[in-house]
C-alpha positions in Angstrom: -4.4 42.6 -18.8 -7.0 41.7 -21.6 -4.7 43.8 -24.2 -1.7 41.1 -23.1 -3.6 38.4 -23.3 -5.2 39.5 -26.7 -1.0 40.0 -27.8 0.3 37.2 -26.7 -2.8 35.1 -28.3 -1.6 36.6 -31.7 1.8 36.2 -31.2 1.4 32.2 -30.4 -1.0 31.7 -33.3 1.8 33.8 -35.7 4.4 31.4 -34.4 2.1 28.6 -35.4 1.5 26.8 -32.0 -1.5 24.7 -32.2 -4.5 26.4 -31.2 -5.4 25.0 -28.1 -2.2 25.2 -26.6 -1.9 28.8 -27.3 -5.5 29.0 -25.5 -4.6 27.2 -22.8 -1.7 28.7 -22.0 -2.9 32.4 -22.2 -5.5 31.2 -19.8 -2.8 29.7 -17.5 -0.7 33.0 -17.6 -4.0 34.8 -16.6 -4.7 32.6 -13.9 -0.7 33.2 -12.9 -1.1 37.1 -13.2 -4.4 37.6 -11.3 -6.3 36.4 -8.7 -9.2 36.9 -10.7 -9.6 32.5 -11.5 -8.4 30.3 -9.4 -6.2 27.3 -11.3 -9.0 24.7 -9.9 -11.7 27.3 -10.8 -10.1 26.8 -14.5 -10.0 23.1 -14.0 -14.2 23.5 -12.8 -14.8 25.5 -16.1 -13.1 23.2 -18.1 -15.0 20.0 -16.7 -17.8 22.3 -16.6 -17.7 23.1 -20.7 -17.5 19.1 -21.5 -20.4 17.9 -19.2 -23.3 18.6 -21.3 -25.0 16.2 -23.1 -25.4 18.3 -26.1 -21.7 18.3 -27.1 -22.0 14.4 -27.6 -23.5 15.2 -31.2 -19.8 16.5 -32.4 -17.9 13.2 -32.3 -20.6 11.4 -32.9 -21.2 13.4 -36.2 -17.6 13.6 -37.2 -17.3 9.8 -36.4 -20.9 9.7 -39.1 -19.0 11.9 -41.8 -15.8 9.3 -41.5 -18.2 6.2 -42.0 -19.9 7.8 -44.8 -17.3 8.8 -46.8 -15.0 5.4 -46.0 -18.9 4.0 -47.0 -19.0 4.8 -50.7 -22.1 7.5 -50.1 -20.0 10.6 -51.6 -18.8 8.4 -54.4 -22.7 7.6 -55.0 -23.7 11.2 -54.7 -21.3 12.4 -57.2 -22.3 9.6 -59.9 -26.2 11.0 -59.5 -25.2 14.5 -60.2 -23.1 14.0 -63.0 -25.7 11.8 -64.6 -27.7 14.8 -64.1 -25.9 17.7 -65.0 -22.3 16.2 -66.4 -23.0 17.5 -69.8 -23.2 21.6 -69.0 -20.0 23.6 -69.4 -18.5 23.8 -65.7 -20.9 21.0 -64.7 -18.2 19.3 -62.3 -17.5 22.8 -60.5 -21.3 22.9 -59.9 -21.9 19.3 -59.1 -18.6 19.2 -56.3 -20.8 22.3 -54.9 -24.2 20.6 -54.4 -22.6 17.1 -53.9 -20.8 18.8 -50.9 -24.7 20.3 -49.9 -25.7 17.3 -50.1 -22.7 15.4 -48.1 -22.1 18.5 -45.4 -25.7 17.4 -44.5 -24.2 14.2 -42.7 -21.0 15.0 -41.5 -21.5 18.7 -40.2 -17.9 19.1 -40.9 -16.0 21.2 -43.5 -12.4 20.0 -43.4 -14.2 16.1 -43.6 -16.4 17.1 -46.5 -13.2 18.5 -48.2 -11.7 15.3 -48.1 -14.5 13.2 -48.8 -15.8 14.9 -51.8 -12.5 16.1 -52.9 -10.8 13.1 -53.3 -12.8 12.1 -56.1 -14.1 15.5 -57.8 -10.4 17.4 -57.9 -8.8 14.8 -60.0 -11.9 14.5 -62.3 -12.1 17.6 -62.9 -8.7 18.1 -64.1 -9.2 15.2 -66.1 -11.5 17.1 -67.9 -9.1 19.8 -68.7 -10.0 22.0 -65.9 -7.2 24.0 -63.9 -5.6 22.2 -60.8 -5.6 25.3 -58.6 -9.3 25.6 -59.4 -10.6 22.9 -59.3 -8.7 22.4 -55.8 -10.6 25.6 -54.7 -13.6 25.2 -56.0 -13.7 21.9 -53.1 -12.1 24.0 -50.3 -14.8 26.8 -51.2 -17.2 23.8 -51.4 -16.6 21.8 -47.8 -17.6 25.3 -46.1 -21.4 23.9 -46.8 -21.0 21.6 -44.4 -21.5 24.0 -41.4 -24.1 25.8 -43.0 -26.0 23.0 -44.1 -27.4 20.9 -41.1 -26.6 18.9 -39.0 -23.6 21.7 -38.0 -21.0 21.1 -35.5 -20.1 24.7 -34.9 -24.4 25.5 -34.9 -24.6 23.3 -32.1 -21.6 24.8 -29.9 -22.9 28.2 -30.7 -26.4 27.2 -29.1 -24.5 25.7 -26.1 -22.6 28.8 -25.4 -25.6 31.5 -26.9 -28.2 29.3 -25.0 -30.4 28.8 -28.4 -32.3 26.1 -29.7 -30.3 23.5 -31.8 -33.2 22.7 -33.8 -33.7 26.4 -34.8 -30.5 26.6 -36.0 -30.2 23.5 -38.1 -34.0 24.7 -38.9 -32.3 28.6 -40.5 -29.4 27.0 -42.0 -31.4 25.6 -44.7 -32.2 28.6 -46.9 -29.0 30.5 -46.2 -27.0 27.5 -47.3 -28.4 26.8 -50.8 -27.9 31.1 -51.5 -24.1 30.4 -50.4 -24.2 27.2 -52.9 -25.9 29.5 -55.4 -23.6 32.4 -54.6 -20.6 29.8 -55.5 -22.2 28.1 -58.5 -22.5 31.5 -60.0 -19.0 32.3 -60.4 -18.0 28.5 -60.7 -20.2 28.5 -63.5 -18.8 32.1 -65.1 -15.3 30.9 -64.9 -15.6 27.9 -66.2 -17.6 28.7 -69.3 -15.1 31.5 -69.8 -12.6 28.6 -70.2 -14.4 26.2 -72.2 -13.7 23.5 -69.2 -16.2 20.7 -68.6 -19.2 19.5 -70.3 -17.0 16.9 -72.5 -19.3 14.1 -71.8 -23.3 12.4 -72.6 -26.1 14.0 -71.5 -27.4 11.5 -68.9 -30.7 9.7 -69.9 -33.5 9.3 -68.0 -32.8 5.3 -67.3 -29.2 6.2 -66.7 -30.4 8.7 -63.9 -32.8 6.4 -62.7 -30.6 4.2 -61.9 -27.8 6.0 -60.5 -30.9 7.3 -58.4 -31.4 4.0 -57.0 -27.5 3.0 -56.2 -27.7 6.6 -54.4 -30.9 5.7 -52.9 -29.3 5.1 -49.3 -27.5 8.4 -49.4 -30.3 10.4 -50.3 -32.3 9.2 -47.7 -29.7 9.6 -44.6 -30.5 13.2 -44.5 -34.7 12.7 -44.7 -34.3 10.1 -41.7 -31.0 12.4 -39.0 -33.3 15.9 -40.0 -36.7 14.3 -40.0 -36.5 12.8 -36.5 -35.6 15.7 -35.1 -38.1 17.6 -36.4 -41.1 15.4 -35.9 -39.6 14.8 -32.3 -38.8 11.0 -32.4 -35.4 11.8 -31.2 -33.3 15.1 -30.2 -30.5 16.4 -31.8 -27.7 14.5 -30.0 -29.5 11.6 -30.6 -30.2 11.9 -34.5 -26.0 11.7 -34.0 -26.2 8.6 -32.5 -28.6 7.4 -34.9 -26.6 8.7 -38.6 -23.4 6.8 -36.7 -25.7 3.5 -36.6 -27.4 4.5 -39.6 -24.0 5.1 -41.5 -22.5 1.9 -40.0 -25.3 -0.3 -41.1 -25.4 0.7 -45.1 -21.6 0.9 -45.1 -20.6 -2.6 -43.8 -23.8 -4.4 -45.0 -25.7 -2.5 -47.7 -23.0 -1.2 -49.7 -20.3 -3.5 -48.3 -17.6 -0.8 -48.7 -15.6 -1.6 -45.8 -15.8 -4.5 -43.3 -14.8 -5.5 -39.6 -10.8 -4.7 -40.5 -11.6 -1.6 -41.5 -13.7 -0.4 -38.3 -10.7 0.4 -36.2 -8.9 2.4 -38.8 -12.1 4.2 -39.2 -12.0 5.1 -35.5 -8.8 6.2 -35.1 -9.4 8.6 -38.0 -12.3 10.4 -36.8 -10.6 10.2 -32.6 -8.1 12.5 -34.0 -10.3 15.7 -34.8 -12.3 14.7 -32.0 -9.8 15.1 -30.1 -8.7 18.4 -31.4 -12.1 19.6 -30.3 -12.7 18.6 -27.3 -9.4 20.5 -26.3 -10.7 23.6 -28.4 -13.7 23.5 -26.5 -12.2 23.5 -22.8 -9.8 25.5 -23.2 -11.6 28.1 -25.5 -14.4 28.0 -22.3 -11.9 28.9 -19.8 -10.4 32.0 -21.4 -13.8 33.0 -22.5 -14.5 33.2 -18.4 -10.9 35.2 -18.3 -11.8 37.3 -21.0 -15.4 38.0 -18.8 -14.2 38.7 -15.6 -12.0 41.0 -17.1 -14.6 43.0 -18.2 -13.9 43.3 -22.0 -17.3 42.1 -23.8 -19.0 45.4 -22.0 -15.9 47.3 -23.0 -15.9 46.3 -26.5 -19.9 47.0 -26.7 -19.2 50.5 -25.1 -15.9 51.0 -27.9 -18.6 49.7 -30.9 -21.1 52.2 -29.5 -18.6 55.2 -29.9 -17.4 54.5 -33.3 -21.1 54.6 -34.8 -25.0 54.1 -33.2 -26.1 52.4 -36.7 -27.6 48.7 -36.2 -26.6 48.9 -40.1 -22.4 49.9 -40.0 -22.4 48.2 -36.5 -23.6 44.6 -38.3 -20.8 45.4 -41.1 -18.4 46.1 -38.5 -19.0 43.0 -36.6 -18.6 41.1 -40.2 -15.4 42.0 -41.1 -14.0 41.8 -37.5 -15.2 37.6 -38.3 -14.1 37.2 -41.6 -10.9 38.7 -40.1 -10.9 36.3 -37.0 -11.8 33.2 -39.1 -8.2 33.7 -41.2 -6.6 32.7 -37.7 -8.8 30.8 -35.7 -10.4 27.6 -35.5 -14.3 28.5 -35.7 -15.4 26.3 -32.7 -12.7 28.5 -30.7 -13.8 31.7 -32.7 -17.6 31.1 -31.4 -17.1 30.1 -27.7 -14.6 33.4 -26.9 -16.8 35.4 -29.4 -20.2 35.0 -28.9 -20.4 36.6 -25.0 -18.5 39.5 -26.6 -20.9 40.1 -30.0 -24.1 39.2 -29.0 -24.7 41.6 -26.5 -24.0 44.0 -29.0 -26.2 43.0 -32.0 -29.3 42.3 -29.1 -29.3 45.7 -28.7 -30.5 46.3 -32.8 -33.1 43.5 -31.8 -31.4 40.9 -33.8 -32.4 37.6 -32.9 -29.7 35.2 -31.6 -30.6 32.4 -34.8 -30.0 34.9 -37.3 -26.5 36.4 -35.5 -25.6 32.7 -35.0 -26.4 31.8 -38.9 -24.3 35.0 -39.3 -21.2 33.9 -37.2 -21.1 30.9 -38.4 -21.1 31.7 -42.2 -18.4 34.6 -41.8 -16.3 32.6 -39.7 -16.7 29.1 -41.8 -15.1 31.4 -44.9 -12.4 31.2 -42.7 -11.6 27.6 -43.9 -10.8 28.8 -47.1 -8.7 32.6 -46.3 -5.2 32.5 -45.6 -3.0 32.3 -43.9 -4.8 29.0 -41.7 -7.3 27.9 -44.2 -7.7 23.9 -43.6 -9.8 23.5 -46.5 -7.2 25.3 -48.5 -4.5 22.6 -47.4 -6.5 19.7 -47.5 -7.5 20.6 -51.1 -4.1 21.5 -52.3 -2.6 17.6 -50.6 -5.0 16.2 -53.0 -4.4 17.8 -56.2 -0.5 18.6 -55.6 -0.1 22.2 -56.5 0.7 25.6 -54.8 -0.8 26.8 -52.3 -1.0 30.3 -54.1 -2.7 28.7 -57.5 -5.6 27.0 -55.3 -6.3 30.1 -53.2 -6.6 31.9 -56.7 -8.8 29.4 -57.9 -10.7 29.6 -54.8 -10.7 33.4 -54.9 -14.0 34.3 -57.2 -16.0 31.6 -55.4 -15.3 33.7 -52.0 -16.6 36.7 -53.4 -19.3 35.0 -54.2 -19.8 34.0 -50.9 -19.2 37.4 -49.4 -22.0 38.9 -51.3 -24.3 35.9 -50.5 -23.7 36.7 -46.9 -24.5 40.4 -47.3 -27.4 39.0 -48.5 -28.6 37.0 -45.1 -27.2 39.1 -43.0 -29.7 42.3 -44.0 -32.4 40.1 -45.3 -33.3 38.3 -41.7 -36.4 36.4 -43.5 -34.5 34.4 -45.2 -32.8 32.9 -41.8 -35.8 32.6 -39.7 -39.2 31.6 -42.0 -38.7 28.1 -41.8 -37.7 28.5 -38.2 -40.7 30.2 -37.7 -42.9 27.6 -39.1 -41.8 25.0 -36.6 -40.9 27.3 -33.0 -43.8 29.6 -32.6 
């Protein structure tokens, strides 16, 4: 049974049927084969996966990411950095990395920071001779910071279905995302010195920095006031959502004055669409993950990984390339609910703590966004700059291996993940 449903998954997704219909229905043609779930036991689950007050944070942060960058803040961000840096050789490949750091920080989501940052960096960058199809993937490559970097929508589904702390996961995700923006900068940086692109303008002076500083003022301190509540305890995770929406709101309508009340519900039916998307990911994702259980195939797949090798070291590899191969075709919230019953037990067996696989699943599977054949930041990027499709996954393509190695790096280095963790959660 698991082997048709693990078929007939593939086939839907190779067909191209949105992802949570092809969930939800190989859940319903479980429930129709088996007596195993009951079609109001599916209903239960699916209620079940939504009613927790956790899952809150995800609109409310993709709802955040939408007023910010309909607000002005990436524009802002963008103007410090190249005041900073706009007069190095590949400077604008470098700066669309750490302004995405910097913006992935209040949205939590990649496809949104792709758009967001994007928009503005692609088409300066090939105004400064750079190639279209890199400078297109060098923002896909880019947006995957934004579920590295806290706050993370997929970290905070992973601690609902792993049963870990959400502040210890936005707590590890700061070290391993500046090594994957360092991983990317490196080859960004090779690539576009090779090609004599970028670095055409004025080295920005200290008043000019200054005040681009200030105009970015309310930007840059978004991040101190979502992260710094939550951890100095004024207010949990779900709630710092709830605040960066307010907080968002506030210096987008009033301070910067970037939109006003005509805008607002354009702004909400933007971010209700992937909300939307999610929320359907989520409950159906939930109920085959139950199907998937009850038909035994985490402890089978556990007992299959034990055959093939007994080293923590090949096993960790293993599991890595089996996620770098699942996030080509699946959407990484869906990738993590069905995934993590099956891996975990696995890895927990080398001792690995569950914030360190999680910082793990999360990285391998957000390189998803940018891998063929369903890479959203790949399509996203390529609407905005007009080319092939082919031409930005080349450009894209030595900023991946970039990321690769970076990830080698935190998966067999665990300190790196859990030191600032470990200086908060005793």
């Amino acid at each position: 049974m698991s082997i048709i449903l693990i078929l007939l998954f593939l086939l839907l997704v190779i067909l191209r049927i949105p992802l949570a219909i092809a969930i939800g229905s190989v859940t319903m043609l479980y429930i129709w084969m088996t007596d195993s779930l009951s079609l109001m036991g599916m209903v239960l689950d699916v209620f079940q996966s939504l009613d927790r007050f956790p899952l809150l944070a995800v609109p409310l942060f993709i709802l955040a990411g939408q007023l910010m960058a309909t607000g002005g803040v990436a524009k802002r961000i963008l103007h410090l950095a190249d005041e900073i840096g706009g007069n190095i050789k590949g400077s604008y490949a470098i700066v669309t990395i750490f302004s995405c750091v910097f913006f992935g920080g209040l949205s939590g989501s990649a496809p949104a920071t792709v758009a967001a940052i994007g928009s503005l960096m692609i088409p300066a960058m090939i105004k400064q001779g750079y190639d279209a199809g890199f400078a297109a993937g060098v923002a896909a490559c880019s947006g995957v910071l934004a579920v590295i970097i806290p706050p993370s929508n997929p970290m905070i589904v992973y601690a609902l279905v792993g049963n870990t702390s959400v502040g210890q996961l936005f707590l590890a995700g700061f070290i391993p995302g500046l090594i994957l923006s360092l991983g990317m900068s490196v080859p960004a940086y090779i690539v576009s010195r090779k090609n004599g692109w970028g670095g055409d303008r004025h080295r920005g002076t200290w008043k000019s920095i200054r005040k681009a500083a200030l105009n970015a003022k309310w930007a840059l301190l978004a991040p101190v006031i979502i992260l710094g509540g939550i951890y100095t305890g004024v207010f949990t995770p779900t709630e710092s959502a709830a605040v960066a929406c307010l907080y968002s709101f506030i210096i987008g309508l009033w301070v910067h004055r970037d939109f006003n009340w005509r805008n607002v519900p354009t702004i909400l039916r933007t971010a209700a669409l992937p909300v939307a998307s999610v929320m359907l990911l989520v409950t159906f994702a939930t109920a085959l993950g139950n199907a998937l259980t009850m038909e035994g195939v985490p402890q089978r797949f556990a007992d299959y990984i034990g055959q093939i090798t007994d080293s923590p070291i090949l096993t960790i590899l293993i599991i890595n390339v089996m996620l770098l191969a699942v996030g080509c075709f699946m959407d990484v919230l869906a990738a993590i609910i069905i995934l993590t019953p099956l891996l975990y037990p696995i890895v927990e067996g080398f001792g690995i703590s569950p914030v360190h696989f999680g910082i793990i699943m999360v990285i391998n599977l957000g390189i998803g966004f940018v891998t063929p054949p369903f890479g959203s930041n790949l399509f996203i990027a390529n609407q905005i700059c007009g080319t092939r499709i082919q031409n930005v996954f080349i450009g894209a393509f030595p900023l991946i291996l970039g990321m690769i190695v970076a990830l080698l790096l935190i998966t067999f280095v665990p300190w790196l993940t859990l030191v600032i963790p470990g200086l908060f959660y005793k």
